[in-house]
Phi, psi and omega in degrees: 000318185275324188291011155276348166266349173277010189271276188319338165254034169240339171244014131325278207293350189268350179276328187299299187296356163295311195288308181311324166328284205281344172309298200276000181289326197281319147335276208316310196280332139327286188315326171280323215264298202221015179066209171237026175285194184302312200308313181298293193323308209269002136322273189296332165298337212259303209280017171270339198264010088357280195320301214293343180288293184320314173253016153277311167256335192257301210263346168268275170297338166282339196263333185279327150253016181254327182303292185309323165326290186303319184294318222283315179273347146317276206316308228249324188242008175062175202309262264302295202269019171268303138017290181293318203282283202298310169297323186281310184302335177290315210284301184272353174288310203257027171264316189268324175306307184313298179317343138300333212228350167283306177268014118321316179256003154312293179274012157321330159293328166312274197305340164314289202308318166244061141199026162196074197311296179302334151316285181299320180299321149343300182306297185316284195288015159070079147248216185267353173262349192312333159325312182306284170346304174273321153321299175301319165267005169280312172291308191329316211265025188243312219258281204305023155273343180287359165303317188302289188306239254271025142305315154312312169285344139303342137297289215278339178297307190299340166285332174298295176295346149290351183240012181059033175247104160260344171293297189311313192293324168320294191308320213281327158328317147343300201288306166347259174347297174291326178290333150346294176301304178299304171319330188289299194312308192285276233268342156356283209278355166270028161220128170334296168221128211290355178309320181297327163283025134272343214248007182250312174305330191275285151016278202284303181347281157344301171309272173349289201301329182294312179287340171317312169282004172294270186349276196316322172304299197278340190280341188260347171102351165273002161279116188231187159278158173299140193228115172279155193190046182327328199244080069343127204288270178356305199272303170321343196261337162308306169322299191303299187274347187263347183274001166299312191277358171270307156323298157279357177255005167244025138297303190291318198284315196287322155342290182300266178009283190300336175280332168307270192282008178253019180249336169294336170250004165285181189298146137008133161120293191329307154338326207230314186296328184290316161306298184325286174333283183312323186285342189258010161292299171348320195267332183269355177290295155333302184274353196234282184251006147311285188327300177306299212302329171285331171281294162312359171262324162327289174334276161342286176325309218289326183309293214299320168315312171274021164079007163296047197305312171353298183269345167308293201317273180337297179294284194310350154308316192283320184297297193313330189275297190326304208272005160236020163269352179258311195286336187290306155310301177301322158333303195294307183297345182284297193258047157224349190221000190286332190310293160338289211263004165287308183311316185297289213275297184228031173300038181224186181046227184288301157353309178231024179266304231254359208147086179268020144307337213290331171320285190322293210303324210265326177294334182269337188264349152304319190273356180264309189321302179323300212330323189270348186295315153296327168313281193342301210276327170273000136330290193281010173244314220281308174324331156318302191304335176298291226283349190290323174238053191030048172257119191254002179281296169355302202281292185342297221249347150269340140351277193292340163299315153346290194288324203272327162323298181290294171344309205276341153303304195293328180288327162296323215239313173250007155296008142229015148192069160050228187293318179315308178317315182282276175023282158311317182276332195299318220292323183316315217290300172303354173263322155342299197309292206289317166332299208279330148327292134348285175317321205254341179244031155273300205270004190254356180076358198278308194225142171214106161316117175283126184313357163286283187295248224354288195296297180313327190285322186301329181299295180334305175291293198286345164277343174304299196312309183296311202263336168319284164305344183262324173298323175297310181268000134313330202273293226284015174285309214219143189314018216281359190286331183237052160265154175289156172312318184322284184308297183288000180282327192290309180297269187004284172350292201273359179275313203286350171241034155252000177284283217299297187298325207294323192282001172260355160289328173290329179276340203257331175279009182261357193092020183220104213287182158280359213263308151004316175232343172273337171255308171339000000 
């Protein structure tokens, strides 16, 4: 069981780390394009409320109760009545869905106005953001239809991952990204402000992805027509596990959101240093503990279905020792080198034409973010050991602690040092989560770290510790803010593989094989 899930998530993250690749080229080329200005803010403002929707209903509360639904009815009733299950549930996922995304973009001045409060007061008041304001509803109405498309393709990437095909679903993120990218390029100079041609590229993007994943849908044989089929014993009971679960996967989303708007009544900027930040948490989030986290909730379900607990135990064990044998380096590495790799990605153009603070600034709020990045990732195996056995209330309610927690931060924190302060409150907060989470599937008998993983996280910690400081005090040897991209791409390299080396020499001289984390 574990080396198939340590194969499949290995090839989740390698696919993951392409789409992520290309996320920050796709970042760069934003950054170029339109800096860390009006133009950038109300851009990233426009294409996050799409996001926080995808990921409220299609890849969050839905996919955490349509995953088990689904394992539990493979297992027990076969394709035919899987078959059946995927067309209704699409029917009725992309029926409620359409009627949403008609009326967003009907209300796109509406959904401005509240979530991007100060700006429409602006708009009222003739001031200086009013611009934001008009803007902001203008992109809304191009970037919320992707809700629609990759709500499906998040149905359809979760039937593809019950079915061990994790690469196509790994890949479709990919396809975004480059249309973006090409949209950013081709299409820049055709428009008065080039935000509309990204805000056309997240749009076309959609489209892709949906269609990218049909072939694969037809090839397993599970592809019908789509059915609305509300009173379905199967879809009532995704309803059913899902209205808990909208709760709790819409605490971290309204969480980004109240930082969107309380970053919205901060200085310029705040808005793009704080994305800028969140996206390079993303790639190793991404890459490390999305990836376990897609593989392992199947996996989980299937146990859970057969009465194993013996191997539930095991397996989140095993997820856990993976994302902090991963996550403790990228933490470390992050807040000793993130300064390095902002320059390389957007130290050009409009980025420092327009604020050549802007390195710094983005750089500080990565090292506030990291604090929380082992957190981030053991979310994502331990929230599982719930959805697997469809208790979707626990997590809800450790959630809304969670959400109330960051609130009671950011009010502590950035009414004295800003954009940093939400940052700083996301990390407090995901470390709460991640604790309480834990405690309760402690006190429930499902999972206890095992004095195996303990001992392994102490090697983990101290070689991460170890290999920080030995990068840190290479990197301040050399002058690079007024070196060419060339000369930094080239350190960045040699920083990154003295990373690479010193910490897996240090875990191997500490005792600890591969086999170790692939087998274990």
């Amino acid at each position: 069981m574990i080396k198939g899930l340590f194969k499949s998530g290995m090839i989740v993250s390698a696919m993951t780390m392409i789409s992520r690749v290309l996320g920050l080229v796709r970042d760069a080329v934003v950054a170029n394009l339109l800096g860390a200005g009006l133009a950038a803010d109300v851009f990233l403002f426009a294409n996050r409320i799409p996001n926080f929707l995808r990921r409220l209903f299609a890849e969050g509360a839905f996919a955490q109760a349509f995953v088990p639904v689904l394992s539990e009815i493979k297992e027990k009733h076969g394709d035919d009545k899987v078959r059946l299950f995927v067309a209704q549930a699409a029917g009725t996922l992309g029926t409620i869905l359409l009627c949403v995304t008609i009326l967003g973009v009907i209300g796109s001045p509406v959904i401005a106005a509240l979530f991007g409060t100060s700006w429409f007061i602006d708009w009222m008041q003739e001031g200086a953001d009013a611009e934001k304001f008009v803007l902001a509803s203008a992109l809304l109405k191009l970037t919320f239809p992707y809700l629609f498309f990759v709500s499906l393709v998040a149905l359809s990437g979760a039937v593809l991952n019950v079915y061990n095909r994790f690469a196509a679903a790994a890949f479709t993120p990919v396809l975004l990204n480059i249309t973006i990218i090409a949209c950013a390029i081709f299409l820049h100079d055709k428009f008065e402000q080039g935000a509309y041609a990204l805000a056309l590229g997240v749009f076309i993007g959609g489209i892709v992805q949906l269609l990218f994943q049909l072939p694969f849908l037809l090839k397993l044989g599970v592809l019908s027509r789509p059915r609305f089929a509300w009173q379905s014993p199967e879809v009532t009971k995704v309803r059913t596990l899902m209205i808990p679960a909208l709760f709790g996967v819409s605490v971290s989303q309204i969480n980004l959101l109240l930082d969107t708007m309380i970053a919205s009544f901060l200085v310029t900027g705040s808005i793009a240093w704080l994305y800028y930040s969140d996206r390079l948490i993303e790639f190793p989030l991404g890459l490390f503990g999305i990836g376990i986290a897609t593989v392992i909730l199947p996996a989980l379900s299937k146990l859970h279905a057969g009465d194993k607990g013996s191997d539930f135990q095991k397996t989140l064990d095993w997820g856990v020792r993976f994302v902090i044998f991963l996550g403790l380096p990228a933490m470390l590495g992050l807040m000793v080198i993130s300064p390095l790799i902002i320059s390389v990605l957007f130290g050009h153009g409009e980025f420092v034409s327009q604020d050549a603070d802007n390195i710094n600034k983005v750089s500080m709020g990565v090292a506030a973010y990291s604090v929380g990045l082992l957190s981030f990732m053991l979310i994502k195996v331990l929230a599982p050991g719930f959805y697997a056995r469809q208790d979707i209330k626990t997590p809800v309610r450790i959630g809304i602690i969670a959400m109330a927690l960051n609130m009671i931060f950011n009010l502590m924190l950035a009414p004295f040092i800003g954009y940093l302060g939400l940052a700083l409150a996301t990390s407090l907060s995901a470390s709460c989560n991640a604790f309480l989470l834990y405690r309760h599937l402690s006190r429930q008998g499902v999972y206890k770290v095992s004095g195996f993983s303990l001992t392994f996280a102490a090697k983990c910690f101290v070689s991460a510790v170890a290999m920080a400081i030995s990068v840190y005090s290479l990197a301040i040897q050399f002058d690079w803010l007024a070196w060419g991209l060339i000369e930094q791409i080239l350190l960045l390299c040699g920083l990154l593989t003295v990373a690479i080396v010193s910490y897996f020499s240090l875990l191997f001289m500490l005792g600890v094989r591969f086999n170790t984390i692939r087998d274990a």
